[in-house]
C-alpha positions as CSV (number, residue, x, y, z in Angstrom):
1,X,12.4,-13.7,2.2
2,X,11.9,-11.2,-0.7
3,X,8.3,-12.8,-0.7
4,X,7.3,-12.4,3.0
5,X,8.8,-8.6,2.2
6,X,6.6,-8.5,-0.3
7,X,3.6,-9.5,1.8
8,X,4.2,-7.2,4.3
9,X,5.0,-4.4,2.3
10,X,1.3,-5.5,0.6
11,X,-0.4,-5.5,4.1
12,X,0.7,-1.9,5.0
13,X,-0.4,-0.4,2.0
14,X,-3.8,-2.1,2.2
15,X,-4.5,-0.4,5.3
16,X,-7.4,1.7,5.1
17,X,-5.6,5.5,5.9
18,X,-2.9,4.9,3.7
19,X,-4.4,3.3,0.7
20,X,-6.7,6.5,0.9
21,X,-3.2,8.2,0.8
22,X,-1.5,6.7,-2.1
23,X,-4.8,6.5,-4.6
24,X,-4.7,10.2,-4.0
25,X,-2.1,10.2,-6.4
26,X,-3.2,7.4,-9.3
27,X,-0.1,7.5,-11.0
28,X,1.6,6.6,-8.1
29,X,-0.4,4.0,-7.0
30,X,-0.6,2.0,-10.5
31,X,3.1,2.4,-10.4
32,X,3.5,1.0,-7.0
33,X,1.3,-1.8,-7.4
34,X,2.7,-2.7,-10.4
35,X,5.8,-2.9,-9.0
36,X,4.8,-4.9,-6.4
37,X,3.4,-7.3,-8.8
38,X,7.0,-7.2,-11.0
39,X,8.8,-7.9,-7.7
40,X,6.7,-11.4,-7.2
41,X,6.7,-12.1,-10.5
42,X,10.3,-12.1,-10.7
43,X,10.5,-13.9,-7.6
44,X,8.8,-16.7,-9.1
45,X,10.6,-16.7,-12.8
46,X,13.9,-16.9,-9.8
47,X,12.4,-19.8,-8.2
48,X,12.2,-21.9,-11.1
49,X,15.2,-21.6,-12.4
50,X,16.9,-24.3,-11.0
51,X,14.5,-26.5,-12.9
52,X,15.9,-25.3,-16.3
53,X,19.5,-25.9,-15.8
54,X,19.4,-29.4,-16.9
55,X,19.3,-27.8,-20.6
56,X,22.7,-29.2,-23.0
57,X,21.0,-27.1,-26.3
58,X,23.0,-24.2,-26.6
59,X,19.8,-22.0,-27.7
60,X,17.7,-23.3,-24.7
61,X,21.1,-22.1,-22.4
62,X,20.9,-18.4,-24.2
63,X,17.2,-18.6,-23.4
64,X,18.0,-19.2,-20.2
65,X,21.0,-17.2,-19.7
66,X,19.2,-14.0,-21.0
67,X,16.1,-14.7,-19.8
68,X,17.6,-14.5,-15.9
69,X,19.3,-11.6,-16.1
70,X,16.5,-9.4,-17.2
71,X,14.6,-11.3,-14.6
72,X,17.3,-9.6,-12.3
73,X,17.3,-5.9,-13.7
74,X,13.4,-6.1,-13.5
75,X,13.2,-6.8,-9.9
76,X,15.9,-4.5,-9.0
77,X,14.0,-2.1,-10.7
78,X,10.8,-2.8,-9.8
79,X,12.2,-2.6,-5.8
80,X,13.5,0.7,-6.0
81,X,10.2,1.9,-7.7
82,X,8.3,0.6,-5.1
83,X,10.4,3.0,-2.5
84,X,10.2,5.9,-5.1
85,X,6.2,5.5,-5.2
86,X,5.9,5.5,-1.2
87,X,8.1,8.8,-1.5
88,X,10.9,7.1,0.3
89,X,13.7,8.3,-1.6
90,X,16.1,8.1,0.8
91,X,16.2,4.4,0.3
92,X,18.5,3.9,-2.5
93,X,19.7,0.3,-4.9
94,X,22.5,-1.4,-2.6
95,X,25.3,-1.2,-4.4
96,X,26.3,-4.4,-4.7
97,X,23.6,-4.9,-7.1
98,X,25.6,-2.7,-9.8
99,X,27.7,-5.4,-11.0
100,X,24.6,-7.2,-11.7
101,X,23.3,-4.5,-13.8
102,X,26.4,-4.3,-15.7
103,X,26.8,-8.0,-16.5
104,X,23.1,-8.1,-17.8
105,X,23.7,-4.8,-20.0
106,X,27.1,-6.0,-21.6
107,X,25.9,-9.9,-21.7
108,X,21.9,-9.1,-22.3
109,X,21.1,-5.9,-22.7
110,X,23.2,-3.2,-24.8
111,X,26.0,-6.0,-25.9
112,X,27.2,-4.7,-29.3
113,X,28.1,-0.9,-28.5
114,X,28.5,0.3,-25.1
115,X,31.3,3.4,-24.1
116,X,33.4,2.3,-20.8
117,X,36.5,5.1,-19.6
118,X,35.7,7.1,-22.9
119,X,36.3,3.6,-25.3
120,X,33.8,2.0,-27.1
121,X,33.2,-1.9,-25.9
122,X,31.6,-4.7,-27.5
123,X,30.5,-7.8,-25.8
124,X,29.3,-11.6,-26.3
125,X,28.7,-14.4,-24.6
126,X,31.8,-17.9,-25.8
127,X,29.2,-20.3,-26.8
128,X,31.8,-22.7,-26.2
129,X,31.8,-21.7,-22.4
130,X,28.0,-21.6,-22.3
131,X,25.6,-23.3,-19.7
132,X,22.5,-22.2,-18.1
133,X,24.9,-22.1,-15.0
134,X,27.8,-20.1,-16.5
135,X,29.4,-18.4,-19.2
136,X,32.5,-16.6,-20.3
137,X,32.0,-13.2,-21.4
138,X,34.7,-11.8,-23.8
139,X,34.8,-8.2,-24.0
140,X,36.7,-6.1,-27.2
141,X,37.9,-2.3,-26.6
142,X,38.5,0.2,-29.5
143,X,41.6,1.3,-27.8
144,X,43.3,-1.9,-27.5
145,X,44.0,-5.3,-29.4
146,X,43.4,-7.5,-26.2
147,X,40.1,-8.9,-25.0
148,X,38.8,-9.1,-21.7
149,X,37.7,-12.5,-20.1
150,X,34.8,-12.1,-17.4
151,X,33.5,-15.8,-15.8
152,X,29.4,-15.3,-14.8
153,X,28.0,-17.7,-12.0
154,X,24.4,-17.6,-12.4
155,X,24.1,-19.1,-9.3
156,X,26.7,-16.4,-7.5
157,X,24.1,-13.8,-9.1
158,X,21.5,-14.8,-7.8
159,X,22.8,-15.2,-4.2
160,X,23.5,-11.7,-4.3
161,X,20.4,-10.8,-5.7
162,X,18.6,-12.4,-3.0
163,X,20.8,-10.6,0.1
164,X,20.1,-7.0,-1.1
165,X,16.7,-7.0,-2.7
166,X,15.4,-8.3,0.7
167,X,17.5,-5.4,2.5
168,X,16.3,-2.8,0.5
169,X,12.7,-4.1,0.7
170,X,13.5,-4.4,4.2
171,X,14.2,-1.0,4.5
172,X,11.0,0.2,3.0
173,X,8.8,-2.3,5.9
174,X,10.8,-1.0,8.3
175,X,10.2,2.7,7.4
176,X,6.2,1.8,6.6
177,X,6.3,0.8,10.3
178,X,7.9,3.1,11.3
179,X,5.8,6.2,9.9
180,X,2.5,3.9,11.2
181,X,4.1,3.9,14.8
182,X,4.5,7.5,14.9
183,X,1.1,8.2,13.6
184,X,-0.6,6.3,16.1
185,X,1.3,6.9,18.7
186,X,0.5,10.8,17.9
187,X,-3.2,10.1,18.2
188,X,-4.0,7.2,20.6
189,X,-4.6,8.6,23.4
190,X,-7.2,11.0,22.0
191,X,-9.9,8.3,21.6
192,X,-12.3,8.3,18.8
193,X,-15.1,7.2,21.3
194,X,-14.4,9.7,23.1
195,X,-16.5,11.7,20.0
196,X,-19.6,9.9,21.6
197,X,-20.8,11.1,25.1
198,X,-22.6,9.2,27.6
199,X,-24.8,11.5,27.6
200,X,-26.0,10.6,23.4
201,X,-28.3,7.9,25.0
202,X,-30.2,10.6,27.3
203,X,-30.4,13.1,23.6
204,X,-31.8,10.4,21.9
205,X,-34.0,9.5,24.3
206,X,-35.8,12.2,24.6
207,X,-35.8,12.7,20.5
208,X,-38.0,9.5,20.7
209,X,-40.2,11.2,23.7
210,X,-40.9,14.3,21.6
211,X,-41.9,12.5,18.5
212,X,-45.8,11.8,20.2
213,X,-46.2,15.3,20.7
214,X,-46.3,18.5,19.5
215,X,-45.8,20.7,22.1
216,X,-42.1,18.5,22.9
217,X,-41.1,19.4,18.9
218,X,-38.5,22.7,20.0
219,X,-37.3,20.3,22.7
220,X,-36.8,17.5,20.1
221,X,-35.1,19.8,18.0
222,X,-32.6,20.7,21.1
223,X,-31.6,17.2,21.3
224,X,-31.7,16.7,18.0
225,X,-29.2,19.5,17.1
226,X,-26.8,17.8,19.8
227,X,-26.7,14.4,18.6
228,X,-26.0,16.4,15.0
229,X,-23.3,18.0,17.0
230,X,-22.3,14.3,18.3
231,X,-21.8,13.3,14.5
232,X,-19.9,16.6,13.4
233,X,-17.4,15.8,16.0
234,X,-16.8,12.2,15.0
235,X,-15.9,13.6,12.0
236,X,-13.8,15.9,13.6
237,X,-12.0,13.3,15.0
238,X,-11.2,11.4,11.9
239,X,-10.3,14.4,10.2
240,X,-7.8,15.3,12.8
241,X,-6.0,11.5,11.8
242,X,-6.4,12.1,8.5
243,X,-8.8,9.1,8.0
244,X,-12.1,10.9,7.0
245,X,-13.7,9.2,4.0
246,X,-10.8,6.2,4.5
247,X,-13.2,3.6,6.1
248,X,-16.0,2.4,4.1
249,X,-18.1,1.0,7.2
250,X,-18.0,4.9,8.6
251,X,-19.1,6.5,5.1
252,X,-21.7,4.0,5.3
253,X,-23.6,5.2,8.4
254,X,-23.0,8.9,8.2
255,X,-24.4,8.4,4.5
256,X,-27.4,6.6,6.6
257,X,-28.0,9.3,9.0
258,X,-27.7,12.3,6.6
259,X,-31.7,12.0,5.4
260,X,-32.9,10.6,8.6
261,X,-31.6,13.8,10.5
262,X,-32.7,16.3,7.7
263,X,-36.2,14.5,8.1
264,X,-36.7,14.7,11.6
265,X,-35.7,18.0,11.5
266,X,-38.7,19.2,9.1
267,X,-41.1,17.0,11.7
268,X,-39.8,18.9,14.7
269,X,-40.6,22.6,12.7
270,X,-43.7,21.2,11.4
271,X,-43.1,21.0,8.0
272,X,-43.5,17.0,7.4
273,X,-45.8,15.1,6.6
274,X,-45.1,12.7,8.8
275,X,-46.8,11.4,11.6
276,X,-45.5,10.3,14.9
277,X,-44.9,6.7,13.8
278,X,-42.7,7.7,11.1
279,X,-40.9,9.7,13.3
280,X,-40.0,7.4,15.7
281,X,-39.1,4.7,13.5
282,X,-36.7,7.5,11.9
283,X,-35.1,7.8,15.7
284,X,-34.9,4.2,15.9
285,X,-33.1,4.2,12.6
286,X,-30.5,7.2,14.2
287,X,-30.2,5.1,17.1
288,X,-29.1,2.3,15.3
289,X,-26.7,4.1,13.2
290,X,-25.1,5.9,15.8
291,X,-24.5,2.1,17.6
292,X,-23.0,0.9,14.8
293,X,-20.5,3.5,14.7
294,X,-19.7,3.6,18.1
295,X,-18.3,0.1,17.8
296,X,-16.2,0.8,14.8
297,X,-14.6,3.9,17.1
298,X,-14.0,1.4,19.6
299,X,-12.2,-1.0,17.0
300,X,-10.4,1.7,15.4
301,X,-9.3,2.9,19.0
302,X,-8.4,-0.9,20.1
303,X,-5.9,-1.0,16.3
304,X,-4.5,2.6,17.3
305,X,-3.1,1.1,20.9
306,X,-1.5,-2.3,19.0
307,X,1.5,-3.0,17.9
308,X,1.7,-3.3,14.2
């Protein structure tokens, strides 16, 4: 489960707009996409744990023992971190991974000096109660002469891990789909195709007709100036979504058609060099470009009315 979580969480964040989002901040992206790799990587150290509980050495059991429950505080960590990054704070640890964190700190982490209700504590695994499995914990107070005896299940840890790392990364698909939902739904009826009129064929038809002559040159540059206007409102579009400069395929054309545009604009005031030829293959060029980008508004339009 935690790894299909992980996937999807992966896929949402790969989507053009809100990749463009996140790597607007680079220190939140590294920090999310390192969690995200911590997460899987602690999946997989969780996954082959059953394969080292064979172990009798006592050293290969505290290897083992230790080794799993940093593998747990990792990957709660690096769960919450991946809300914190998306700026989803109202997604908090489940509590019920706390005992977790406190077994791994007295057992693993801080196990000779720790402070508990204002008393110092100190902790350590019985080796004589050790297995890769299970262990006895036996905790001394400075405010009294008895010990305390906590029995670990590795195995009981690890169920609960399981439950509430996939709830909280649950929560944080379930809020990535959400927040996608809401944004297209805000803008899919205001197509992006829409940007292109059917009239952009008749413009650029008669660009091409006023590239043979000279006295069709201010007319060109009519038509010219709205297929211009055509491309500023694409843009418009986008930018109304938020997704200007997101998709590489659109920065692509509009990159193509800036110096074809600015050149057929000096032919059409007579200040090219340029002769009619050139010209037209330029308008072919436009015409292309403009093609191409009609199809990725229609593709973009077609993801905008889908379901995620």
């Amino acid at each position: 489960m935690v790894r299909k979580l992980e996937s999807e969480i992966r896929d949402y964040i790969n989507a053009s707009r809100r990749q463009f989002q996140i790597m607007g901040n680079k220190a939140n992206w590294n920090k999310l996409c390192s969690a995200l790799d911590l997460v899987g990587d602690t999946e997989l150290a969780i996954e082959a744990y059953p394969n080292l509980c064979s172990t009798r050495s006592d050293g290969a059991s505290y290897l083992v023992v230790y080794g799993i429950l940093q593998t747990l505080l990792l990957q709660q960590d690096a769960a919450k971190h991946i809300a914190d990054a998306l700026g989803l704070k109202k997604i908090k640890r489940p509590e019920q991974l706390d005992e977790i964190r406190i077994i791994r700190n007295s057992a693993a982490g801080h196990p000779t000096s720790q402070k508990e209700n204002g008393a110092y504590k100190s902790c350590f695994i019985s080796r004589f109660s050790l297995s890769p499995v299970s262990f006895q914990m036996v905790t001394s107070f400075s405010n009294s002469s008895e010990s305390k005896f906590t029995t670990v299940s590795i195995p009981s840890l690890l169920e609960i891990q399981g439950k509430y790392i996939a709830e909280l990364l649950e929560q944080v698909v379930d809020e990535l789909k959400k927040q996608e939902m809401e944004h297209r739904s805000m803008h899919k009826d205001n197509k992006l195709e829409d940007s292109f009129p059917q009239t952009l064929s008749y413009h650029l038809g008669k660009i091409y007709e006023a590239t043979y002559t000279r006295q069709s040159f201010a007319l060109g540059k009519v038509n010219l100036s709205t297929v211009s206007h055509v491309l500023e409102s694409f843009k418009s579009a986008l930018e109304a979504r938020s997704e200007w400069g997101v998709y590489d395929s659109v920065n692509f054309h509009y990159e193509q058609l800036e110096y074809p545009l600015q050149q057929l604009e000096l032919y059409f005031d007579g200040e090219s060099t340029f002769n009619e030829k050139d010209a037209y293959i330029f308008a072919s060029f436009v015409e292309k470009q403009f093609d191409e980008l009609i199809e990725i508004a229609k593709d973009i339009d077609k993801e905008y009315e889908s379901e995620c």
